[in-house]
N, C-alpha and C positions, 0 to 999 in steps of 0.2 A: 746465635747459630746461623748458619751460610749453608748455601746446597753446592753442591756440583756433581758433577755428573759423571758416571763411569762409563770410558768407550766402550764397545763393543757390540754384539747382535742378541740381544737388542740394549741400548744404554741403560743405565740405572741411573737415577736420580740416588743422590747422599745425602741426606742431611746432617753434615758436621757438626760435632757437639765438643766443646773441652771443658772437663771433669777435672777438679785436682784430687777426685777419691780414685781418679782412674790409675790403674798401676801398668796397665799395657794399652794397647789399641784393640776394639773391637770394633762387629760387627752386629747389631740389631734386627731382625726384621720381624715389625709386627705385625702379630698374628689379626688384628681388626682390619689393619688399611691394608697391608702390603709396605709402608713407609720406612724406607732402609734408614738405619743410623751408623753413623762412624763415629766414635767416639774415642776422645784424643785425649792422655798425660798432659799435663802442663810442660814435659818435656819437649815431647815427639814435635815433627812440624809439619806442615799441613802435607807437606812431600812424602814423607815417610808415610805418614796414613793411606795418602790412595796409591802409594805400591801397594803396603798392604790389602786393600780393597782389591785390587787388581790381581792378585795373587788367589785371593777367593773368588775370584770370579764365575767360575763353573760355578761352584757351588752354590755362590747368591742367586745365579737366574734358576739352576734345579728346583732350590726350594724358592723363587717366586712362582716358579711353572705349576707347584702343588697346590697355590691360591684357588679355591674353588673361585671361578671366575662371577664378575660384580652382574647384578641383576639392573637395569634402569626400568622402573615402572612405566607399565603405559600398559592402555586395553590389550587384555590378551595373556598378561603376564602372570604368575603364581606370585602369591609369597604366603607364609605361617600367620596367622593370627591365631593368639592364644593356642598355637600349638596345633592347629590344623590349617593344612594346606588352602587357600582361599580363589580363585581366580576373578581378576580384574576385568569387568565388561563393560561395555558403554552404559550409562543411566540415563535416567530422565529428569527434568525437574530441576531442583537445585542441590538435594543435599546428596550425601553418600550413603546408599541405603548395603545394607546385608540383610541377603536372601540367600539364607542355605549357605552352602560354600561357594557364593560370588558374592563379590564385591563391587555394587553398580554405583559407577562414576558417572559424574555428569559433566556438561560441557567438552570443550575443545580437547581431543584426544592430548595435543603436546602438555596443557595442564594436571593430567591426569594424575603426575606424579606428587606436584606441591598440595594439590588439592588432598588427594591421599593422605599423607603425611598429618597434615591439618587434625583429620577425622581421626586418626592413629592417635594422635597426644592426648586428643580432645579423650578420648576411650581410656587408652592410660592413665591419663591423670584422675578419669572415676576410678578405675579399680587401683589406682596405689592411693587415694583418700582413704576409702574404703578399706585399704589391711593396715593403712597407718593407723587409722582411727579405731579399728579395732586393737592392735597389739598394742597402744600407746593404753586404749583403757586399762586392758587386764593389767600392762605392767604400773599402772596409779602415774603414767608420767605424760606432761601433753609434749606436744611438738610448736615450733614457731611457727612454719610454715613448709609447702611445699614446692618446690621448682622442679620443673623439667628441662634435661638439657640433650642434645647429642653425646655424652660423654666418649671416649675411646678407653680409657686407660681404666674405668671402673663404672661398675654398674648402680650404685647407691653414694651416696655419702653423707654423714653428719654432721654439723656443725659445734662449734660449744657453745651457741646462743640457741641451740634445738631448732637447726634451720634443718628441713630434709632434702638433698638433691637427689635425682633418679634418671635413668634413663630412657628417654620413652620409648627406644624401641625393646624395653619391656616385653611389652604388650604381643609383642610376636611371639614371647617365649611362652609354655604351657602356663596354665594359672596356677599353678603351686610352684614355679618359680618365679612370677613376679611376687607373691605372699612371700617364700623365704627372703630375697632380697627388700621387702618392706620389715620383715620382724625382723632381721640383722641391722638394719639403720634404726630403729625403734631400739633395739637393744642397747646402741650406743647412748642413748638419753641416760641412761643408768650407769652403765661402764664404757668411759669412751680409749676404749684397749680392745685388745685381743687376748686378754688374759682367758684362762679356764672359767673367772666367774662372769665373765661376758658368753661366752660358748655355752654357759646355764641359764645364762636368760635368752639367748636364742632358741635354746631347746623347750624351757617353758614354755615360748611364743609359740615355736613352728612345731617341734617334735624333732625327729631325726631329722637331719640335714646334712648330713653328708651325698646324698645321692644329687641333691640339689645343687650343691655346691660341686661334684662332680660333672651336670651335666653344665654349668655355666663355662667350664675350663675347655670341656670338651664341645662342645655346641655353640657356646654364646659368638665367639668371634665370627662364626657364619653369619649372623645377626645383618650383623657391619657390611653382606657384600651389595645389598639390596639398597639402591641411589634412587632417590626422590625429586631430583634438580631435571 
């Protein structure tokens, strides 16, 4: 894949992609990052796409315009933990304590954000232990292990050696949506599909989960606007 860039007020970056499942040229823009995609036939040539690009132009920057804009942490700042509002203040000492709805940081305010970040996985990785280790017991199945990653493109995954990956910013989301997305990766230990009898061991684990699954489509890519660097 190649970038280039589309003129205009204000430019766009492209990320070029050629597909031979692609049957025309499009246009991507994800909902997590904002990262545009052009995706190109085996026919088309690289000319032909950013006319096309060019041609949507209004319409790529309207809908970047509708990006709830990125958050960069530092004292002072909000973000969700476990689904309630938090605010970031200076700390003492060395670690990162929560008191009530702050969150006190310590040290150098420009580290405020990696430092964060740290305490965010470290927290995540207890509570998705914790609903892995419970949903693996009931369903009689262990796991390999756990990782945590930034993911974009999905918030859990399974392996077929029963490796679980997850994404730790998680842990921003309420606690009954990091548990569904722990009993949907636990589920796959058993059915690694999307069939109906995979959707019945997600419901033994969790119960209903459509609301859940609901608010990840509708909520989660806000997750993504909040920068740690």
């Amino acid at each position: 894949m190649v970038t280039r860039l589309l003129p205009g007020n204000p430019p766009v970056p492209l990320l070029l992609r050629r597909s031979a499942r692609a049957r025309r040229i499009s246009l991507r823009v994800s909902a997590l990052d904002g990262r545009v995609t052009l995706t190109l036939p085996r026919h088309a040539s690289e000319a032909e796409a950013l006319r096309f690009a060019e041609e949507k132009g209004d319409w790529l920057r309207r809908h970047l315009d509708r990006r709830p804009e990125e958050v960069r942490l530092a004292h002072g700042a909000s973000l969700p933990l476990e689904g309630r509002e938090t605010r970031l203040v200076a700390g003492r000492g060395r670690a990162v304590m929560l008191e009530g709805a702050t969150l006190a940081v310590p040290g150098d305010p420009e580290g405020a954000g990696p430092r964060l970040r740290g305490w965010l996985k470290a927290r995540a990785r207890d509570r998705l232990v914790e609903a892995c280790d419970r949903h693996a017991a009931r369903l009689g199945q262990g796991y390999d292990r756990i990782t945590l990653r930034d993911t974009r493109s999905r918030w859990g995954s399974c392996s077929s050696t029963g490796g679980l990956s997850f994404s730790w910013r998680l842990i921003m989301a309420p606690p009954e949506i990091l548990d569904y997305v722990a009993a949907h990766e636990v589920a796959h230990l058993a059915e690694m599909n999307h069939s109906p009898a995979f959707w019945r061991v997600v419901e033994r684990l969790y119960g209903p989960h459509r609301e859940a699954r609901s608010w990840l489509r509708q909520e989660g890519p806000a997750l993504h606007r909040y920068r740690f660097d």
